[in-house]
Structure formats: structure tokens, C-alpha cells
C-alpha positions, 0 to 999 in steps of 0.5 A, a space after each residue: 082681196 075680198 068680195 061683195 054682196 051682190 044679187 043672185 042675177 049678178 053674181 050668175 051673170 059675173 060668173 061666166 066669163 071666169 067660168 069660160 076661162 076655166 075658172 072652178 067655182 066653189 059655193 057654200 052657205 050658211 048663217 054666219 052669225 056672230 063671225 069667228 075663226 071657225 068661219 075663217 078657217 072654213 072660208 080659207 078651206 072652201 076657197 082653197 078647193 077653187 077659184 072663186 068663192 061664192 057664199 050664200 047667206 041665210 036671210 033672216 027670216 030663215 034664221 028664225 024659222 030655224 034658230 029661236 032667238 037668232 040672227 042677231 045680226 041682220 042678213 045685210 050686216 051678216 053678208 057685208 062682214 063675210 064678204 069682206 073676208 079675204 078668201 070670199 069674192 061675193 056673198 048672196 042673200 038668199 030666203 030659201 030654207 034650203 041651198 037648192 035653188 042657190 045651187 041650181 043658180 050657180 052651179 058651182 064645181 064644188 060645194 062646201 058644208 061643214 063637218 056637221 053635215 055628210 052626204 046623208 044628212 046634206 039637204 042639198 046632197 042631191 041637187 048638189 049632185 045633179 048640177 055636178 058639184 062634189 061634195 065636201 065636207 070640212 071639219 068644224 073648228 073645235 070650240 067655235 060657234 056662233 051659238 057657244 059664243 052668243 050664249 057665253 056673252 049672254 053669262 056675262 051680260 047675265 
């Protein structure tokens, strides 16, 4: 079954009743630009790790502070194809250069970043931390990426 977008206050408030039945919460984040199986895979291993998935999607004018040129699909669209994904049960917009605030709001049992990042290099590592959530990195899907694929249609177009 998959999820839905919904607010930051919603997917707060819906949480707590599984959350009192003892249900684990897992949350990442991400642009999520240009879907591939590199997404999947990783939604599928995060998901694994818990019983509900919750994923943070970075708004767009984040996106462009970050990546020049990118997103080249709107937050809205971005977040609406991640939640229709079977291993998610919401995704979040979120305008915050960073997932601090998305985790201080959740406060999942375990939060997710692919293998591009580690404990050190984690902006969030220590607000993951000091709302209890382990860690957990998840190895990238060699040869996906939204940017390797963005930049091969760009040959072809080209």
C-alpha cells in the first residue's frame, strides 16, 4: 500500500496513535528528483528498518540554493510520485536547508541517509541523536542518479 502527502502537523498528529501501539517510525529525506531504482531500493531498505515510513521532501526553493539548475520536477509532483511508492506511508514538504526540524517534529526511531553521507558528514547527526533515532546509512545504487540520468537526456536532447 502506498502513502500520501500531507502536512508536517498531519503526519505529527496521525502518528501517535501507532506510535502507542508500539509501531517504529522511520523518517529520511531527500530531493528525490528524476525517480529511479536507486530510489526504490533505498525506500524499500529504509522501510524495512520500521513500521512506517515517513519521508521528507525538499521544497524547491531549497533545491535550488543547493543544485543550480535543479529541481526539475516541482516539490508537489516530486512528493506526490514518492508517496505513491509502496514502501512510503506519507511524504512531507519541507523548506528547511536541513532535516533538523523535520526530525525534531517526528521523531522517528530511526533515520535514514544514503551512503553518500556518514555519521561525520550528517548535518542532522546531532538532532538525529538528541531525539533518539539511530542512524543508518544505506548504500547508494551504483549507477543511478537523478543527476547521471538529468545529464544523460540532456546528451540526447542536446
Amino acid at each position: 500500500m502506498s502513502g500520501r502527502v500531507a502536512a508536517l502537523e498531519t503526519v505529527t498528529r496521525e502518528l501517535g496513535p501507532p506510535r502507542t501501539a508500539g509501531a517504529r517510525v522511520v523518517l529520511t529525506n531527500g530531493v528525490f528528483d528524476l525517480l529511479h531504482v536507486g530510489h526504490l531500493r533505498y525506500l524499500r531498505q529504509a522501510r524495512a528498518l520500521g513500521d512506517l515510513l515517513v519521508v521528507g521532501i525538499n521544497a524547491d526553493a531549497t533545491v535550488r540554493a543547493l543544485k543550480p539548475g535543479r529541481p526539475l520536477v516541482p516539490a508537489a509532483e516530486r512528493a506526490e510520485l514518492v508517496a505513491a511508492l509502496e514502501p512510503v506511508d506519507y511524504a512531507v514538504i519541507f523548506g528547511e536547508p536541513t532535516a533538523d526540524a523535520l526530525l525534531r517534529a517526528i521523531q522517528p526511531a530511526v533515520y535514514v541517509k544514503g551512503g553518500d553521507y556518514d555519521a561525520a558528514s550528517l548535518p542532522e547527526a546531532a538532532t538525529a541523536r538528541a531525539v533518539g533515532a539511530r542512524l543508518v546509512f544505506v548504500p547508494l545504487v551504483a549507477g543511478h542518479s537523478s543527476t547521471a540520468l538529468a545529464d544523460r537526456a540532456r546528451a540526447l536532447a542536446g
